[in-house]
C-alpha positions in Angstrom: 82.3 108.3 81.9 85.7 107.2 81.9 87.4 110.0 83.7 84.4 109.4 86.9 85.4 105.6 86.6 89.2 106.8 86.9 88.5 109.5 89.7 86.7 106.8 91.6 89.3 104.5 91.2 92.0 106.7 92.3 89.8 107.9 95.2 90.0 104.9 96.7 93.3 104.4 96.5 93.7 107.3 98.3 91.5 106.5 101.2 93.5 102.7 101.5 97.0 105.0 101.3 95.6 107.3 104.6 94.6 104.1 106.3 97.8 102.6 105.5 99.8 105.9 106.8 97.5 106.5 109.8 99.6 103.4 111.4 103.2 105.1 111.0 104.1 107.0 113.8 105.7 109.9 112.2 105.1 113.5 113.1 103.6 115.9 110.4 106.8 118.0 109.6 108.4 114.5 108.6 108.0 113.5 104.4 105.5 110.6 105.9 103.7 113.2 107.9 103.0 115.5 105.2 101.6 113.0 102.5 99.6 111.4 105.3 98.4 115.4 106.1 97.5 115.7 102.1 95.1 112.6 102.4 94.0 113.9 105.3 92.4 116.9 103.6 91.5 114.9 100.3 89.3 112.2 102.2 88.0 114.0 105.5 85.0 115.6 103.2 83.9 112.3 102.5 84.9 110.5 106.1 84.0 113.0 108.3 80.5 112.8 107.7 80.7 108.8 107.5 82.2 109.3 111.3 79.3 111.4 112.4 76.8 108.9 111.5 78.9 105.3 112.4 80.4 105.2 115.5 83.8 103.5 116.5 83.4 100.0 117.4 85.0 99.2 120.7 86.7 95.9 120.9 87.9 95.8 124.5 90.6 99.1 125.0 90.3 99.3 121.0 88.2 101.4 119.1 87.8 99.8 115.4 86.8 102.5 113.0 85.1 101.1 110.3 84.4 104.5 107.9 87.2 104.3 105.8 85.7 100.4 104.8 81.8 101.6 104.1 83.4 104.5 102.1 85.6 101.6 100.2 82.7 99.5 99.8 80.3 102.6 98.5 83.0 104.2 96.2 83.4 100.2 94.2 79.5 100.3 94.8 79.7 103.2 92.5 81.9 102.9 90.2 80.7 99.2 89.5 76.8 100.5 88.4 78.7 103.6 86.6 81.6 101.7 84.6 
């Protein structure tokens, strides 16, 4: 039970570190770029499908995306009932 409590944990400090790196403007073939590519394909399995089903939420010209925060919230859900 203690390695699913750790994977959770790590998990979602992956999915804060790909918000965080969404926000630096750096292209892929840059060091940034390609971490921020890794999280990319560690997290979209569980965003993507959290995209399909809640939409952006516009805030004037800005569209808030608000997966990466339920799949925070889910993933502590988890692990607090598990650990």
């Amino acid at each position: 039970m203690r390695i699913v409590c750790a994977v959770l944990r790590a998990y979602t400090i992956v999915v804060f570190a790909r918000v965080a790196l969404e926000w630096v403007p750096v292209g892929d073939t840059h060091p940034v770029g390609r971490v921020r590519h890794f999280l990319r394909l560690v997290t979209q399995p569980l965003l993507g499908p959290l995209r399909a089903l809640i939409p952006p939420i516009r805030l004037g010209s800005v569209a808030v995306d608000l997966s990466p925060l339920i799949l925070i919230l889910g993933l502590n859900l988890l692990a607090q009932v598990l650990c």
